[in-house]
C-alpha positions in Angstrom: 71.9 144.9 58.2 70.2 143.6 61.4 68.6 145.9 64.0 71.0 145.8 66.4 73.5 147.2 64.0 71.3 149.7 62.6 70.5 150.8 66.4 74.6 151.1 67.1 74.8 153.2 64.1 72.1 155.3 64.8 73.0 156.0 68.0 76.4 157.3 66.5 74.8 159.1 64.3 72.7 161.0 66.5 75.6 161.8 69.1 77.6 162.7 66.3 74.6 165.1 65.5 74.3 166.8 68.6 78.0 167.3 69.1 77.8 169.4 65.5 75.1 171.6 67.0 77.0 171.8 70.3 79.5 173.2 68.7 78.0 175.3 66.0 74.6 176.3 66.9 73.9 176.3 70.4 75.6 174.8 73.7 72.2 174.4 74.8 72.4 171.0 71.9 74.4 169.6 74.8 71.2 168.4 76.5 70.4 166.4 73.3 73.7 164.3 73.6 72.3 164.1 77.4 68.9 162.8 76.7 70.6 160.3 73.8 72.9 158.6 76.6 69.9 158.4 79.1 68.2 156.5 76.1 71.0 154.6 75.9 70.8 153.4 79.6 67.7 152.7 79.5 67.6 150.7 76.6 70.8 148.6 78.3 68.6 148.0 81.6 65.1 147.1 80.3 66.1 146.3 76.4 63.1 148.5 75.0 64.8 151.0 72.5 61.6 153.3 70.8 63.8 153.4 67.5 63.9 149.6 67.7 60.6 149.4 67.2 60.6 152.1 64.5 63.2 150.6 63.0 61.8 147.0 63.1 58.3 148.9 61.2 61.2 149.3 58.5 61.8 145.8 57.7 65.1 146.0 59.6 65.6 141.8 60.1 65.7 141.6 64.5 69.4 140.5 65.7 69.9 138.7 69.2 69.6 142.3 70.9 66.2 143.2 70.0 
């Protein structure tokens, strides 16, 4: 799997996440799923993701992305 998969999955993943403790923990979750979209926006306008580079330190193979 290349990085910029595993980055488009994790994403998922983690929105997926905070929706699930939107709903059954807290509505307060809801500011995860916002600070995961501001991530997402600013890795789209500067192309630095931080869980690319963690994700790189795990021998995830870089795609044309990242």
């Amino acid at each position: 799997m290349t990085l910029d998969k595993a980055i488009l999955a994790f994403a998922g993943l983690m929105v997926l996440l905070s929706v699930v403790l939107t709903v059954w923990v807290s509505p307060l979750f809801v500011w995860f799923t916002v600070f995961i979209g501001l991530n997402l926006l600013q890795s789209a306008s500067t192309g630095l993701c931080p869980a690319a580079f963690v994700l790189r330190k795990l021998g995830f193979r870089p795609g044309p992305a990242f």
